[in-house]
Structure formats: structure tokens, C-alpha cells
C-alpha positions in Angstrom: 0.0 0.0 0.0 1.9 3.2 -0.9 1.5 6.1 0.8 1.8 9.7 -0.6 4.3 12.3 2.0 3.9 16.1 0.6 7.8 17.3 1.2 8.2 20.9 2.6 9.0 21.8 -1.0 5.6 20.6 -2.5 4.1 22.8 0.5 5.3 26.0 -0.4 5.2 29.1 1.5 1.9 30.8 2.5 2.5 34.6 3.0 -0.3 36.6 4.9 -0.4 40.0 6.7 -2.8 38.7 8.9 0.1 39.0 11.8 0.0 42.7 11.0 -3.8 43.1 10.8 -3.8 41.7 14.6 -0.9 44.4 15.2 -3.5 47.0 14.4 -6.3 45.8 16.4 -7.0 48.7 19.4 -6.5 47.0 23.4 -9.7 46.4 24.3 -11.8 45.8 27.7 -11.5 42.3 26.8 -7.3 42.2 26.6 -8.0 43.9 30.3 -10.3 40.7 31.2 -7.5 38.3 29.9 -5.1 40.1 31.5 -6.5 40.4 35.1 -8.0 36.8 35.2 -4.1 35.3 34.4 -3.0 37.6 36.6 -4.8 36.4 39.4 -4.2 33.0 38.8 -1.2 33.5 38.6 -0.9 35.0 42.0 -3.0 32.4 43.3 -0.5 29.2 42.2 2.3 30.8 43.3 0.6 31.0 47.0 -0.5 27.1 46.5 2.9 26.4 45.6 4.3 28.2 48.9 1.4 27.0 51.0 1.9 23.4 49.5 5.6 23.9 50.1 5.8 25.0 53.8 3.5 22.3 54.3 5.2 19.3 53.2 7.7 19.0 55.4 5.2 19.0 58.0 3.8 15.8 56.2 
């Protein structure tokens, strides 16, 4: 049963601008929402991780 593999040369290269169409694009409320919820996960495993930590040896 033969198989048919596409090498990178039969691929070709795709060029778009949508990487500079995203670039455009104003910071939004939502960016802020994004950026507050990781945030505060963020905070919040590194306490876990401390908590967790201190703990352990206690275990």
C-alpha cells in the first residue's frame, strides 16, 4: 500500500499580513479581562505552591 508524504518543497510558502492586521487591532476591555484573570491565577499558584511547600515537610 503506498502512501503519498507532501515534502516541505511541495508545500510552499503561504504569506499573509494577517500577523500585522492583529498588530493593528485597538487594546480592548476584553485584553484587560484576559489580563487580570491570568493575573490572578497567577498569584494564586504561586501561593499554592508556597502553602503546598511549607506544608510538606510538616507531612
Amino acid at each position: 500500500m503506498a502512501t503519498d508524504v507532501m515534502t516541505a518543497e511541495e508545500f510552499g510558502t503561504i504569506e499573509t499580513n494577517i500577523p500585522a492586521r492583529l498588530d493593528r487591532l485597538p487594546w480592548s476591555q476584553w485584553h484587560w479581562r484576559i489580563l487580570v484573570g491570568l493575573g490572578t491565577v497567577w498569584i494564586l499558584d504561586g501561593l499554592e505552591v508556597t502553602i503546598v511547600g511549607s506544608i510538606a515537610g510538616a507531612i
